[in-house]
Every structure is written in structure tokens, then in C-alpha cells.
N, C-alpha and C positions, 0 to 999 in steps of 0.2 A: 504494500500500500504506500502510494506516495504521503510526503508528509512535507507540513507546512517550509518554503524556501530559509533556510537558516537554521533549521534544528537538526539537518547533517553537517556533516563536514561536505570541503567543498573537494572537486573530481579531482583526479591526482593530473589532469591539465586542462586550466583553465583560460579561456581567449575571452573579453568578456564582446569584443567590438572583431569586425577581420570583411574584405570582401572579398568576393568570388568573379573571377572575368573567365568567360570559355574564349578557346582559339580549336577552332577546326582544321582539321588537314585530311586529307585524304581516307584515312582507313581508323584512324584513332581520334576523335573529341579530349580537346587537353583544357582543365581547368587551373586556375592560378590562384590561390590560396593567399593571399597576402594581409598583413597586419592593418592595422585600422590607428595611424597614428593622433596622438591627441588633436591636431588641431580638425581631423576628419578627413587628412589626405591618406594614398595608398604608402604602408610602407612596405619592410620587405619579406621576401616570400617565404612564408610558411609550410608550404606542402606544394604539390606539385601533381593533379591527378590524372590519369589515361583511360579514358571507355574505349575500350577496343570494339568495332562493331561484327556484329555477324556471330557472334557465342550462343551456346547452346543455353549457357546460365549467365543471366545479366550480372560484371563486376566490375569494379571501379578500384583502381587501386593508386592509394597515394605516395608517393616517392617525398623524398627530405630536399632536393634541390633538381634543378636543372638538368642536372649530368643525369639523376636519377642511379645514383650511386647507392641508395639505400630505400627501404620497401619501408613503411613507419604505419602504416594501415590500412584498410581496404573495406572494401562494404561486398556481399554475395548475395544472390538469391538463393534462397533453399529448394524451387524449382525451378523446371525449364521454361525460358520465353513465356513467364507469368507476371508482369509488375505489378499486378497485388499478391505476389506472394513474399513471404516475411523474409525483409532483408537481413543480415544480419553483419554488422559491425567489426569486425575482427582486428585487432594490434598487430603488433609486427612479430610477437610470439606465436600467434595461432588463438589467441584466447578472446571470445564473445563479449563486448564489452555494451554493448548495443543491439538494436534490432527497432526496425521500422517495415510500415507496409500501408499500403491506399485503401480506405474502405472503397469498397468496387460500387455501391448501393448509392452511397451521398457523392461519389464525385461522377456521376454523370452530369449531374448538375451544377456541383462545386467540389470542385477538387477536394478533398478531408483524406490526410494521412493519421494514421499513429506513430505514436514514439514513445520508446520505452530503454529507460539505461535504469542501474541501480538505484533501488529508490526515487524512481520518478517514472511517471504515469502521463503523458502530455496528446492535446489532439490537435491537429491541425488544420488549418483551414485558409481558402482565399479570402481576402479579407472582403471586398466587395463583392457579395450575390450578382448584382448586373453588369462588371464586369467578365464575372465568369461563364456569364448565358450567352456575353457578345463573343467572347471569345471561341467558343463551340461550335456557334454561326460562320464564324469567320473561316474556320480549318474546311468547313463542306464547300466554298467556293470553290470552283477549277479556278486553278494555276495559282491563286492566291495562296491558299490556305495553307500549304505546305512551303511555301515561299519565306514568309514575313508572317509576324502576327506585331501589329501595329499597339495592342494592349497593352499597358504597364500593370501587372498585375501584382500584388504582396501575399506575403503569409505571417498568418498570427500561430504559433504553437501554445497553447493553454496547459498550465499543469490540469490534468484530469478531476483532483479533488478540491482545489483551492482556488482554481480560476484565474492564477497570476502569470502571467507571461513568462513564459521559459525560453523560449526562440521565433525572433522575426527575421524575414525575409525580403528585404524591400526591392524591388525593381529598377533599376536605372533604366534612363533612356539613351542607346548605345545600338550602334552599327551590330556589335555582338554582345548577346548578352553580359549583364554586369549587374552585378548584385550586391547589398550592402547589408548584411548580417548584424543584427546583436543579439547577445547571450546573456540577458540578467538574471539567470537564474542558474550562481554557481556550480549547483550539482551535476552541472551538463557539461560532460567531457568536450573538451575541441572537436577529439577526434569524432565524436556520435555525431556533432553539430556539425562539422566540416561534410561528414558523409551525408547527412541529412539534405543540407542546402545544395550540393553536388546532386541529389537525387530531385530535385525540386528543378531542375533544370533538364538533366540526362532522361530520367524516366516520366517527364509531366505529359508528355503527347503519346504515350505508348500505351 
């Protein structure tokens, strides 16, 4: 059961601010993990992640720099070509630290994920209901839809029993996407939130 923010200890690594920018190439989707410096510019990079396309089981795996010299965490589906099925969060040891997955019921209409790390129970959701009805519209156009989606759309994450903000998701307006993340609510590991916001991107149209 989750319990009120502050009566745990907080995650053994915590980001409370970071944004996400994706860069596309050819066969792999690369996101850029960077720090969120005080004054609100980007600083420097954090993690480094690769969606390889065409796998049997949807993963994302986050490397420590550039060179991709070191693996630091990753996010898996537990089955094949499912993205509502329960992802799960994994370190650079092998061990489950996380775990997330899309209710299939509430996001035809609006996108609603869950999220779950230790001691903490959280839902998620787009924030705006009529941008998420315009956005649905917009993907059934030919040529468009698969093109561009012109919408800036956010996410609220709610702790499940208390109602307080665990993780947001905000939208930039960008050639490619670009996103600005905060995390007030300590008990939430970087790395669940890192893979969370990477999934809010990688698997939203799937």
C-alpha cells in the first residue's frame, strides 16, 4: 500500500526536475536524458536510451553516456508486441525495480497508465480530456496522422491513495519531440521515472 509522500525514505536515486528530447535514425529511436538545471535550462546528460524497432518484446535500454560504454537500466515487456502489457523496470544488475503498463479500457479515450515502484501506487493520465479526443481524430487522417500530431499534450501521475503528484510530463513545442519532467514525489527512483517518461513517448501511439 502506498503511503503518504515523506513517511518513506526517499529512492536510492533521486532527479527531482530532468528533460527528455528523442533523435531518430534509421532502425533505432534514441532519447536524451539530461538534467534540468536551476535556472530551467538543459544541463548535462544523464542517461542515454535506444528502442531498437522490429523486436519480438518491446525494450528500451538506457546506456550512462554517448559512447554507450555502460548499460545503467532498461525497461521490458513481459509479453510479445503487447503495450499494455506490464512493463517492467530493470537496473543494470538484473533486479525489478519498477513496473508500469496502459489501462487498454480508459485510454481509448484518454490515454491512463499505471505505475508502481516500492511503496508507491500512482495513475496516470493526459491531462486535458479534449485534447486527447482531438488527438485520436487527428492519427485516422490519411497522410497526416502518422506524419505530425500538431497537439501538445501533458501527463499528471497521481499517487493512487493520496492524490498528490508523483510524476509530470509536460510537452514542448519542438520539431522533435521534447519533454520536461518533474518528480516531487521523492520515492520515485530516476530510473522508474526516466523509463516511465521514455514510455510516454516510445509506446503512446502503439
Amino acid at each position: 500500500m502506498s503511503m503518504p509522500p515523506g513517511s518513506q525514505q526517499p529512492a536510492a536515486m533521486v532527479v527531482p526536475a530532468f528533460f527528455v528530447k528523442q533523435r531518430i535514425t534509421l532502425m533505432v529511436n534514441r532519447y536524451e536524458i539530461r538534467a534540468a538545471n536551476p535556472d530551467g535550462s538543459e544541463g548535462h546528460l544523464l542517461a542515454l536510451a535506444e528502442q531498437k524497432r522490429m523486436k519480438l518484446k518491446e525494450e528500451v535500454v538506457f546506456f550512462a553516456d554517448e559512447a554507450k560504454s555502460r548499460r545503467v537500466f532498461s525497461f521490458k515487456a513481459r509479453q510479445r508486441l503487447d503495450v499494455h502489457a506490464e512493463h517492467d523496470v530493470i537496473d543494470e544488475y538484473g533486479a525489478v525495480i519498477g513496473t508500469f503498463s496502459k489501462q487498454f479500457g480508459a485510454s481509448l479515450i484518454r490515454s491512463t497508465w499505471n505505475l508502481s515502484a516500492p511503496g508507491l501506487e500512482a495513475v496516470g493520465r493526459e491531462r486535458r480530456p479534449v485534447i486527447a479526443v482531438l488527438r485520436r481524430v487527428w492519427t485516422l487522417l490519411p497522410y497526416v496522422g502518422d506524419v505530425w500530431v500538431p497537439f501538445v499534450f501533458h501527463f499528471d501521475f497521481l499517487d493512487s491513495v493520496t492524490g498528490a503528484p508523483v510524476l509530470v510530463s509536460e510537452r514542448r513545442k519542438a520539431v522533435r519531440d521534447r519533454y520536461a519532467v518533474t518528480v516531487p514525489d521523492p520515492r520515485l527512483d530516476f530510473r522508474v521515472a526516466a523509463c516511465m517518461a521514455v514510455a510516454l513517448d516510445a509506446l503512446q501511439s502503439r
